[in-house]
C-alpha positions, 0 to 999 in steps of 0.5 A: 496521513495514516499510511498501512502497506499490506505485504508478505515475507520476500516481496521486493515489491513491498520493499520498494514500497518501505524504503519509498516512504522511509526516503519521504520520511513518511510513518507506516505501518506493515502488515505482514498478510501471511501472519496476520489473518485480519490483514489478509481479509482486507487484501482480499476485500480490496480485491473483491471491491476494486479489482474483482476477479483478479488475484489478491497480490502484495504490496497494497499500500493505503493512504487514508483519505487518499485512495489505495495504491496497488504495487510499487509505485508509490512515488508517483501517488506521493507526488500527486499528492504533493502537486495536489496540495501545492495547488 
């Protein structure tokens, strides 16, 4: 699974959500939305498909082929994957 976490510079947030998939040994790539205006446009487009009228924020994590998690709580999503594919 490709795991891309959407994030900026001081998130605690996004933190959390790095060291969850460190602990699950899982690989992810960062992208930085301050630095990186194709990232940026993403989180944006997200928003705009998803949560229209709401305000793009940090972190996005996306679990290709397996939906988009917004804020921290990416252990729960790991654990419904998990549960999902014991079954």
């Amino acid at each position: 699974m490709t795991i891309t976490v959407l994030t900026q510079p001081n998130c605690a947030a996004c933190r959390w959500v790095t060291k969850s998939l460190d602990a699950e040994g899982l690989p992810y790539e960062l992208r930085d939305v301050r630095d990186d205006p194709s990232a940026e446009d993403l989180l944006v487009g997200i928003y705009q498909r998803l949560r229209p009228g709401m305000h793009p924020q940090t972190p996005v994590t996306i679990l290709e082929d397996h939906g988009i998690v917004f804020g921290p709580d990416i252990r729960s999503r790991l654990r419904e994957l998990r549960q999902a594919s014991a079954a």
